[in-house]
Biopython code that builds the backbone (N, CA, C, O; Angstrom):
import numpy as np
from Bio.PDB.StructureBuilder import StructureBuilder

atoms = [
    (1, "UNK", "N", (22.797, -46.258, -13.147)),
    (1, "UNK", "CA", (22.465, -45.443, -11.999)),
    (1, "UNK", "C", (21.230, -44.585, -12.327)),
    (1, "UNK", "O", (21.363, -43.919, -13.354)),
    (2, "UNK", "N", (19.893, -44.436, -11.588)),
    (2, "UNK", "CA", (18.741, -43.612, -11.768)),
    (2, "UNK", "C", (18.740, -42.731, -11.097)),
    (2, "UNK", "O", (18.554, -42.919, -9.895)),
    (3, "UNK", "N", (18.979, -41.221, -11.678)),
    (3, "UNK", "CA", (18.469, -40.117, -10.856)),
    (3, "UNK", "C", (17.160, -39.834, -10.849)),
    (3, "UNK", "O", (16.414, -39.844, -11.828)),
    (4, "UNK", "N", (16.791, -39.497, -9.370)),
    (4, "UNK", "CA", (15.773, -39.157, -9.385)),
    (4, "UNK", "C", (15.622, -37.585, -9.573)),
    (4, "UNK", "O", (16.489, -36.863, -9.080)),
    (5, "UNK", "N", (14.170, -36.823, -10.518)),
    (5, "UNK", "CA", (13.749, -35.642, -10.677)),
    (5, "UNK", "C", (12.726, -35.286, -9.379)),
    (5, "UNK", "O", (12.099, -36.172, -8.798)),
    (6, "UNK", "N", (12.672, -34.231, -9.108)),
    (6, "UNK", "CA", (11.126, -33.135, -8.464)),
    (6, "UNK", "C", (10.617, -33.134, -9.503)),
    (6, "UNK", "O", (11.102, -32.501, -10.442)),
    (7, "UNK", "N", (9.296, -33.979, -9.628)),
    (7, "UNK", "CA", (8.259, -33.331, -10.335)),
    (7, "UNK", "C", (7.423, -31.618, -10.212)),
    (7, "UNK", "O", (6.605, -31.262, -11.060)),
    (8, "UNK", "N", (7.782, -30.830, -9.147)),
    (8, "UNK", "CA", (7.820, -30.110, -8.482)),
    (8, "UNK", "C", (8.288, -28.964, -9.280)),
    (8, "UNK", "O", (7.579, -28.159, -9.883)),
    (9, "UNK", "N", (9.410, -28.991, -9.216)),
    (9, "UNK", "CA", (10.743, -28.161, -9.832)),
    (9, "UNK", "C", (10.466, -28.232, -11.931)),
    (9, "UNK", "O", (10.491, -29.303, -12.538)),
    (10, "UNK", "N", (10.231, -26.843, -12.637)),
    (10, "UNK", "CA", (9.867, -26.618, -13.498)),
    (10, "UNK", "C", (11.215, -25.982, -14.556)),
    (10, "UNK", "O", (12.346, -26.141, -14.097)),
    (11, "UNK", "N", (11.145, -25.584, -15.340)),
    (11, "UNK", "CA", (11.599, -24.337, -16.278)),
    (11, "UNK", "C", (12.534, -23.546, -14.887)),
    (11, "UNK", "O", (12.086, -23.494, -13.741)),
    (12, "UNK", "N", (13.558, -23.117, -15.208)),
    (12, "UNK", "CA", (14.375, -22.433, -14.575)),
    (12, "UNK", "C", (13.885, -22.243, -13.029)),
    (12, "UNK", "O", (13.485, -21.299, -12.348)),
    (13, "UNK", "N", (14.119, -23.602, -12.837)),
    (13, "UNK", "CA", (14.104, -23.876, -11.332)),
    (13, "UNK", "C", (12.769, -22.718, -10.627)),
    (13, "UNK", "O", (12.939, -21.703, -9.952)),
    (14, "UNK", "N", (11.933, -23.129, -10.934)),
    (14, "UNK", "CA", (10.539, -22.490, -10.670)),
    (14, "UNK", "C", (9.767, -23.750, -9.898)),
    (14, "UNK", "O", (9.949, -24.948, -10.115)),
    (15, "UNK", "N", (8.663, -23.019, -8.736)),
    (15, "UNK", "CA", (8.230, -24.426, -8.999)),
    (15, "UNK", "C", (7.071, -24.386, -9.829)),
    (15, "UNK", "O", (6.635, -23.354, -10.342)),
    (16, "UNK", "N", (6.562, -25.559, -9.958)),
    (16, "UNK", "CA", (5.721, -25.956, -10.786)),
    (16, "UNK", "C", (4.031, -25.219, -10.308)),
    (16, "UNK", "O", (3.158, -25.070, -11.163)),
    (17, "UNK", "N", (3.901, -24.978, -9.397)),
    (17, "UNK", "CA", (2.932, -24.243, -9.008)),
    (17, "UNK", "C", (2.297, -22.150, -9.147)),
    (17, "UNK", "O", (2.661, -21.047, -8.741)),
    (18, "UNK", "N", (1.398, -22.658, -9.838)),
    (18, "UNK", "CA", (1.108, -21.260, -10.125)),
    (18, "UNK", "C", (1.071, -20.235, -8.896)),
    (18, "UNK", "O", (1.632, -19.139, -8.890)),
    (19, "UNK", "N", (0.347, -20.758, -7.908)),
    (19, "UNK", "CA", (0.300, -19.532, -6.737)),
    (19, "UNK", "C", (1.807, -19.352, -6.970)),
    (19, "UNK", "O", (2.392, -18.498, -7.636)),
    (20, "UNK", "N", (2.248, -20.305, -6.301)),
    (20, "UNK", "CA", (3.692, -20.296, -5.557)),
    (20, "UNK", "C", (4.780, -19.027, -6.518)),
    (20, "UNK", "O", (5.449, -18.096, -6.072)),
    (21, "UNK", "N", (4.568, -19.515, -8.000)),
    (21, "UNK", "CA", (5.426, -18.609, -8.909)),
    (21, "UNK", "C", (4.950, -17.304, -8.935)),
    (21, "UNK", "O", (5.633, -16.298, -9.130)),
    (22, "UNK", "N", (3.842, -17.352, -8.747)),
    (22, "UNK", "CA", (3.309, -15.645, -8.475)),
    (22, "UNK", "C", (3.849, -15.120, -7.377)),
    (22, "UNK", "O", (4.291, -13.972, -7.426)),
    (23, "UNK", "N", (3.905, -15.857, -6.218)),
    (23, "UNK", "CA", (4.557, -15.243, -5.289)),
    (23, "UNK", "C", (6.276, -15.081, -5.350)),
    (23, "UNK", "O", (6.998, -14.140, -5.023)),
    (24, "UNK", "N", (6.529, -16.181, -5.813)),
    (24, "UNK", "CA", (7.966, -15.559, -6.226)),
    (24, "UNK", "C", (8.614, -14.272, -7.032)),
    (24, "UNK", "O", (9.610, -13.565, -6.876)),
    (25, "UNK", "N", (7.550, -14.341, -7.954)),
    (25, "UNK", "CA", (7.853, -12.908, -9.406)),
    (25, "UNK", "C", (7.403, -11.806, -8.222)),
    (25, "UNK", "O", (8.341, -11.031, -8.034)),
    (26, "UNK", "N", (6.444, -11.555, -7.513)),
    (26, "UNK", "CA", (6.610, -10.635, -6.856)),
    (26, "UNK", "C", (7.438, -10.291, -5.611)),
    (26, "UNK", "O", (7.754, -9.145, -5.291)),
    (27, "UNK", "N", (7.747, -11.386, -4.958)),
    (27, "UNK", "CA", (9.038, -10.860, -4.190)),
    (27, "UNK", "C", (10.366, -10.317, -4.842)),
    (27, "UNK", "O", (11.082, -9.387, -4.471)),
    (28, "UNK", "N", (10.454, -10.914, -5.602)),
    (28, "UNK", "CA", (11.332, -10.963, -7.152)),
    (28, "UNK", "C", (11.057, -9.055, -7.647)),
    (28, "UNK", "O", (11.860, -8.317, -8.217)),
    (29, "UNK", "N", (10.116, -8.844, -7.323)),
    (29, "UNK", "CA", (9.592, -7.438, -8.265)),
    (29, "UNK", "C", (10.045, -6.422, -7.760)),
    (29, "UNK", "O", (9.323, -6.113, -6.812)),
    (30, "UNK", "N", (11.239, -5.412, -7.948)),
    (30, "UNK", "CA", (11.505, -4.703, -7.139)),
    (30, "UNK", "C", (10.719, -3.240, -7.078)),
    (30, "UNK", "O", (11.020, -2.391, -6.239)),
    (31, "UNK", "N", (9.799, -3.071, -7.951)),
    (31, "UNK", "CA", (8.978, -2.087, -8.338)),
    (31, "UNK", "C", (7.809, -2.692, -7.220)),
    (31, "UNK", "O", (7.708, -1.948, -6.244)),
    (32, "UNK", "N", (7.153, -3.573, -7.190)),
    (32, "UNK", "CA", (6.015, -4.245, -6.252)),
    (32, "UNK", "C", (6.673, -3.777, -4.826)),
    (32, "UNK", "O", (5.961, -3.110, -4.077)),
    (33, "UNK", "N", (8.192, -4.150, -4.371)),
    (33, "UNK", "CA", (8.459, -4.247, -3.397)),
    (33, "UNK", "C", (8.931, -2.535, -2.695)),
    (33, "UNK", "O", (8.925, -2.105, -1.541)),
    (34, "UNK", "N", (9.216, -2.059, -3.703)),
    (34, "UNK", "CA", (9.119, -0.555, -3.747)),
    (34, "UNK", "C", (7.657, 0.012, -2.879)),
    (34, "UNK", "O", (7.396, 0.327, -1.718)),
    (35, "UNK", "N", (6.892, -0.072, -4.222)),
    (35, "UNK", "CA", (5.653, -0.034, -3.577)),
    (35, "UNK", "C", (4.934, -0.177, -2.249)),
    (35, "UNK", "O", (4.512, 0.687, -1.480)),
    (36, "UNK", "N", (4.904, -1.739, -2.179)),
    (36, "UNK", "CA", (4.848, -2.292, -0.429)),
    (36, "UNK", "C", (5.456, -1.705, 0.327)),
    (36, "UNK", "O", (4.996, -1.561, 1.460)),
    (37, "UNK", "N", (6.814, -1.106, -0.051)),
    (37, "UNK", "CA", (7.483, -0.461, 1.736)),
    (37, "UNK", "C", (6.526, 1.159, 1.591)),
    (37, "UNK", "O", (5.876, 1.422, 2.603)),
    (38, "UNK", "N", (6.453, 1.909, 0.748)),
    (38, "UNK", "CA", (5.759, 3.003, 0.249)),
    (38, "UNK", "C", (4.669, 2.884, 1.298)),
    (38, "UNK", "O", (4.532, 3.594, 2.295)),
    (39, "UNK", "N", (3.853, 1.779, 0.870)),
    (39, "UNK", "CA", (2.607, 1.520, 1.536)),
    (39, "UNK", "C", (2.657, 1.513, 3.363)),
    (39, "UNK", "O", (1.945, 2.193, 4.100)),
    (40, "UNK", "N", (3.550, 0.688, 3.704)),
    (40, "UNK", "CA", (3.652, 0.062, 4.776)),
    (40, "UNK", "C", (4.001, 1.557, 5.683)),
    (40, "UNK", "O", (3.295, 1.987, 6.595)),
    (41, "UNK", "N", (5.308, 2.215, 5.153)),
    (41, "UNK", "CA", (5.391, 3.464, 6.108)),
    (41, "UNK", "C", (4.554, 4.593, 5.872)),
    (41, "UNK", "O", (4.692, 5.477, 6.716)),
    (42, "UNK", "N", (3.489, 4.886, 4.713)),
    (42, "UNK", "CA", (2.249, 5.367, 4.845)),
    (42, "UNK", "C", (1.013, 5.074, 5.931)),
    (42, "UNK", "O", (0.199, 5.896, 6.351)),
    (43, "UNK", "N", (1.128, 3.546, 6.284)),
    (43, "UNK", "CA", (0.429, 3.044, 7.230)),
    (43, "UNK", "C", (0.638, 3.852, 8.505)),
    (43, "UNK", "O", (-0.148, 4.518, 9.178)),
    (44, "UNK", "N", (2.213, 3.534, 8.656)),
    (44, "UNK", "CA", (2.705, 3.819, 10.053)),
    (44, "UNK", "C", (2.434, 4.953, 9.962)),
    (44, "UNK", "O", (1.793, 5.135, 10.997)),
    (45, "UNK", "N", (2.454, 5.550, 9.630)),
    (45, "UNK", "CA", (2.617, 7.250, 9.305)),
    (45, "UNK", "C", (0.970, 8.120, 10.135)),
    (45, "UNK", "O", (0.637, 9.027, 10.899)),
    (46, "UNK", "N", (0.458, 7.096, 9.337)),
    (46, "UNK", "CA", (-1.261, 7.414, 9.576)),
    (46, "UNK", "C", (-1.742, 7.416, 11.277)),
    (46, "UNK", "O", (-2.469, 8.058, 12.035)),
    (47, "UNK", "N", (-0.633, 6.025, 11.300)),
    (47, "UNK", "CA", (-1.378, 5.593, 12.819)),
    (47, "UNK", "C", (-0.823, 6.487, 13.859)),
    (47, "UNK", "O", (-1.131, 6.264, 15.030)),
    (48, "UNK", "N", (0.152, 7.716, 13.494)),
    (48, "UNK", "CA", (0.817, 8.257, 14.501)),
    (48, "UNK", "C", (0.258, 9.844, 14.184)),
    (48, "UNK", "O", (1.058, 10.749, 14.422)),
    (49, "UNK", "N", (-0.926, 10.162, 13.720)),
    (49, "UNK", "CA", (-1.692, 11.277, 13.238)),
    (49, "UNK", "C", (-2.536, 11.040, 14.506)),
    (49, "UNK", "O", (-2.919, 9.957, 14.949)),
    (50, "UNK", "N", (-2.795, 12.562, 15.112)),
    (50, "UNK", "CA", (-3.878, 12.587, 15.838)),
    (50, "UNK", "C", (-5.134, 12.687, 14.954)),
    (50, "UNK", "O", (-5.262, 12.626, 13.731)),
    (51, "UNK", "N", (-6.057, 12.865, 15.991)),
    (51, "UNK", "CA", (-7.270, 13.422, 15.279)),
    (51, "UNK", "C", (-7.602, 13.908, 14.233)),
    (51, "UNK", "O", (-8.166, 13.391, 13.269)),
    (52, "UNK", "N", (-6.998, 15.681, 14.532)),
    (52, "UNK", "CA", (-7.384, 16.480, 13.377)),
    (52, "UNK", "C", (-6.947, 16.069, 12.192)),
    (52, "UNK", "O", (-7.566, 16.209, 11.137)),
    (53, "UNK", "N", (-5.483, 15.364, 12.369)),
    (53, "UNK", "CA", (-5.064, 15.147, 11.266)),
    (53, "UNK", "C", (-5.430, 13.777, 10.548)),
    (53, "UNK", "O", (-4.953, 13.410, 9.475)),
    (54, "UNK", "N", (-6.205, 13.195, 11.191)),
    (54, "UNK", "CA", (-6.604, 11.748, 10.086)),
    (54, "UNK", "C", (-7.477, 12.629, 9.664)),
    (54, "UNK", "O", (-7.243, 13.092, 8.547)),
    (55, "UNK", "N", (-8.439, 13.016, 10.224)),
    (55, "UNK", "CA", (-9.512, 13.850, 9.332)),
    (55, "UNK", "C", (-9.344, 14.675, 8.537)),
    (55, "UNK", "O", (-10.379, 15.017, 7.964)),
    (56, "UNK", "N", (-8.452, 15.166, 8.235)),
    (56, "UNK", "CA", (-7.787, 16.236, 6.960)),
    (56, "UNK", "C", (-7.386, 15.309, 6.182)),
    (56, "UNK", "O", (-7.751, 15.465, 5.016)),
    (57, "UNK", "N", (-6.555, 14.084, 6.463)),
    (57, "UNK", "CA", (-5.862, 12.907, 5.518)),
    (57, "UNK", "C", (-7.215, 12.376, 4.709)),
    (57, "UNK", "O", (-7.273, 12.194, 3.493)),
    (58, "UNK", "N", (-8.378, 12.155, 5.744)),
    (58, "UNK", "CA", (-9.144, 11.157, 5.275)),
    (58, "UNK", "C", (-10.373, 11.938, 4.237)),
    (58, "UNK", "O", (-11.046, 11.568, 3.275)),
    (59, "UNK", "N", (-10.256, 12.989, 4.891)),
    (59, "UNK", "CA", (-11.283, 14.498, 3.643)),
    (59, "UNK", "C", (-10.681, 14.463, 2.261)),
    (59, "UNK", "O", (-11.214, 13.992, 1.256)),
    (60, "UNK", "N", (-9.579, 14.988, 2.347)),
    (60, "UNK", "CA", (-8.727, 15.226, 1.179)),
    (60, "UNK", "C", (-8.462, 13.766, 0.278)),
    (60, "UNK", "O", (-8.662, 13.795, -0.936)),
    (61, "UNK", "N", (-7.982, 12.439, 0.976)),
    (61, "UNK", "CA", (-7.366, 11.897, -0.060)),
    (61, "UNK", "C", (-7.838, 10.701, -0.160)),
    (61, "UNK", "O", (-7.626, 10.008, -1.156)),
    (62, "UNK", "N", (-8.750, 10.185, 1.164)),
    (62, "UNK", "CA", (-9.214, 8.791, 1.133)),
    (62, "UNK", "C", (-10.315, 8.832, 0.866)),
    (62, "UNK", "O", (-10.699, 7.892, 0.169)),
    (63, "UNK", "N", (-11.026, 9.549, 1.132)),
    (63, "UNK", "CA", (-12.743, 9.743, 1.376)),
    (63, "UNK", "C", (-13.118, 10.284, -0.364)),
    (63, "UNK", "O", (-13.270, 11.479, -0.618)),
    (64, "UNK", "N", (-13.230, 9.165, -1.468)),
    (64, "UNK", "CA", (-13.114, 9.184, -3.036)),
    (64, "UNK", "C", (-15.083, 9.480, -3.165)),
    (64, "UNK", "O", (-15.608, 10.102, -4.089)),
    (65, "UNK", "N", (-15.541, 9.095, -2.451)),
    (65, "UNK", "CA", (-17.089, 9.692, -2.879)),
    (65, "UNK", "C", (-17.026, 11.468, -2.766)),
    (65, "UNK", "O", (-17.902, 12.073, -3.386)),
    (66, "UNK", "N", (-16.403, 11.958, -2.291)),
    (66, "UNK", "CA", (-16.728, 13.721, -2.027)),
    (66, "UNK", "C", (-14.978, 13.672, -2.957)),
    (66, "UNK", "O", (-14.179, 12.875, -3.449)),
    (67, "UNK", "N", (-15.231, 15.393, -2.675)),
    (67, "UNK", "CA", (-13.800, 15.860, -3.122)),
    (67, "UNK", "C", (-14.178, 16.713, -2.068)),
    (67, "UNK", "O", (-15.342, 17.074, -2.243)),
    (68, "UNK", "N", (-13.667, 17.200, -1.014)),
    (68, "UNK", "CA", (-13.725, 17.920, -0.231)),
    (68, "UNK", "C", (-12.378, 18.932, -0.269)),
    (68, "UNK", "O", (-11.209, 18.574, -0.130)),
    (69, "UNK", "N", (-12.891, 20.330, -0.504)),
    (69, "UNK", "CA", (-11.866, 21.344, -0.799)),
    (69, "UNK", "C", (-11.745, 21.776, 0.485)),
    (69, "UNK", "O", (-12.553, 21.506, 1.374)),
    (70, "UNK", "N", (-10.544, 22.585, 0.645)),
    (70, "UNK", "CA", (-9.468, 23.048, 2.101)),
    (70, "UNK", "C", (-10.679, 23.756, 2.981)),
    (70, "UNK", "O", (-10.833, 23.585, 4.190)),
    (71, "UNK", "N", (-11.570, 24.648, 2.069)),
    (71, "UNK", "CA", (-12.583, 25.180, 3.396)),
    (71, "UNK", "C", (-13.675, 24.507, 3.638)),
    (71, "UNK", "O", (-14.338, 24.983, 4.560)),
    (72, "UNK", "N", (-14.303, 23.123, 2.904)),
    (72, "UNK", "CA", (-14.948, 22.366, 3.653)),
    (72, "UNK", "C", (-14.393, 21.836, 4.588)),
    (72, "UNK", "O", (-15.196, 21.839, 5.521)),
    (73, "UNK", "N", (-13.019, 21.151, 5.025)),
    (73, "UNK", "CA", (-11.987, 20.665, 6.004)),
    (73, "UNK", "C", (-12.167, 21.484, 7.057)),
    (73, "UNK", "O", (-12.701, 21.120, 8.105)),
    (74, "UNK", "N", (-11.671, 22.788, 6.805)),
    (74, "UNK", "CA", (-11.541, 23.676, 8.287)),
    (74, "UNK", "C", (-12.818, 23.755, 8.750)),
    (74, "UNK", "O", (-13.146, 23.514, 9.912)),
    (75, "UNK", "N", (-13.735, 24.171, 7.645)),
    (75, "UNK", "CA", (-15.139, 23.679, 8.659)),
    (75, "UNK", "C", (-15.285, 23.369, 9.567)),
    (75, "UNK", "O", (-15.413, 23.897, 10.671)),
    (76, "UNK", "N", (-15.278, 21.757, 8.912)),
    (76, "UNK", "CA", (-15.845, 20.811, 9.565)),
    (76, "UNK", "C", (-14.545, 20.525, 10.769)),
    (76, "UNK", "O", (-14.929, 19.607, 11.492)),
    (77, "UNK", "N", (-13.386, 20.935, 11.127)),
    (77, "UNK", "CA", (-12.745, 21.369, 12.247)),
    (77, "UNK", "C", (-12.260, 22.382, 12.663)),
    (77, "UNK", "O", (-11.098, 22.547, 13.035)),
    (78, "UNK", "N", (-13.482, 23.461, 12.618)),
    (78, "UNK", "CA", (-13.486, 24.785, 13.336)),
    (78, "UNK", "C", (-12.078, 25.340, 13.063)),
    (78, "UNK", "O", (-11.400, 25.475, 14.082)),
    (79, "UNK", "N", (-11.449, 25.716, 11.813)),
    (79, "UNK", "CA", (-10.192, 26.056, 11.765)),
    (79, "UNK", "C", (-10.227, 26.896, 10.479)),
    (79, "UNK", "O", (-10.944, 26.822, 9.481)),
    (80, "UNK", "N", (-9.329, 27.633, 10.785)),
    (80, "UNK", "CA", (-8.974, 28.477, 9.142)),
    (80, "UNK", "C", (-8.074, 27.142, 8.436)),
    (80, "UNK", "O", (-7.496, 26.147, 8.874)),
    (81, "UNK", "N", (-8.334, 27.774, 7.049)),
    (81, "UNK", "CA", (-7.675, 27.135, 5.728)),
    (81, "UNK", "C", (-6.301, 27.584, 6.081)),
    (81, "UNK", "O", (-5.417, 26.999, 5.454)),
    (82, "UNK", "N", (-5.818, 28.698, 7.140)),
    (82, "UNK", "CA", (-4.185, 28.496, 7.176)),
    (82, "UNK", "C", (-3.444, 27.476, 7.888)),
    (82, "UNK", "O", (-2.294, 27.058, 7.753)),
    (83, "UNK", "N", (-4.717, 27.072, 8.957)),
    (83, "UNK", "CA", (-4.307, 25.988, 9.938)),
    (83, "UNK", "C", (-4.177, 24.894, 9.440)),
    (83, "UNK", "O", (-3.900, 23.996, 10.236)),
    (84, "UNK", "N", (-4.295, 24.578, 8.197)),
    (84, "UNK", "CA", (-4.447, 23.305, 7.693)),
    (84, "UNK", "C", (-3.469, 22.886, 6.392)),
    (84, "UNK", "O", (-2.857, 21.831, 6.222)),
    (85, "UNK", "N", (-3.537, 24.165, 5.468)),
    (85, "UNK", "CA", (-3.573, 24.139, 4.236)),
    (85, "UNK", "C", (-1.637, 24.146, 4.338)),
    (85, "UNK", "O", (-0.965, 24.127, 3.307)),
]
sb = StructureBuilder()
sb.init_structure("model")
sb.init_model(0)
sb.init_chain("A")
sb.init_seg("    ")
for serial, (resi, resn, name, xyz) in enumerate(atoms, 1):
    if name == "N":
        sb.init_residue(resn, " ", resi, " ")
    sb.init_atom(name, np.array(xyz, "f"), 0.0, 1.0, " ", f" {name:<3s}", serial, name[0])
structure = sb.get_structure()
């Protein structure tokens, strides 16, 4: 009787494909997947900021060419450093 193998199917039932196993170890990763939800409701988070407040988000923590301190922020939106800070 001949069984047939998946040439496919590797070492502890992996497949044989590099993308593919990369994508597995990271679904697999619960630190990666940690991360990703981290990310994902940071997203959401952002998109439900008005105005003033992407622009305080985006002064302070995204915008990596400046360092923009609390009273350049209010500045640049007519506000005290209490309104913000």
């Amino acid at each position: 009787m001949h069984k047939e193998t998946d040439i496919n199917i590797g070492k502890y039932n992996r497949i044989s494909d590099t993308t593919g196993n990369k994508a597995i170890i990271l679904v697999e990763d619960k630190n990666y997947q940690h991360l990703k939800n981290v990310i994902t409701t940071l997203e959401q988070l952002y998109k439900e900021l008005d105005h003033d407040q992407k622009t305080i988000v985006d002064m302070r923590y995204i915008d990596k060419q400046e360092a923009y301190e609390w009273q350049h922020v209010a500045d640049k939106l007519y506000m005290s450093t209490k309104g913000i800070a």
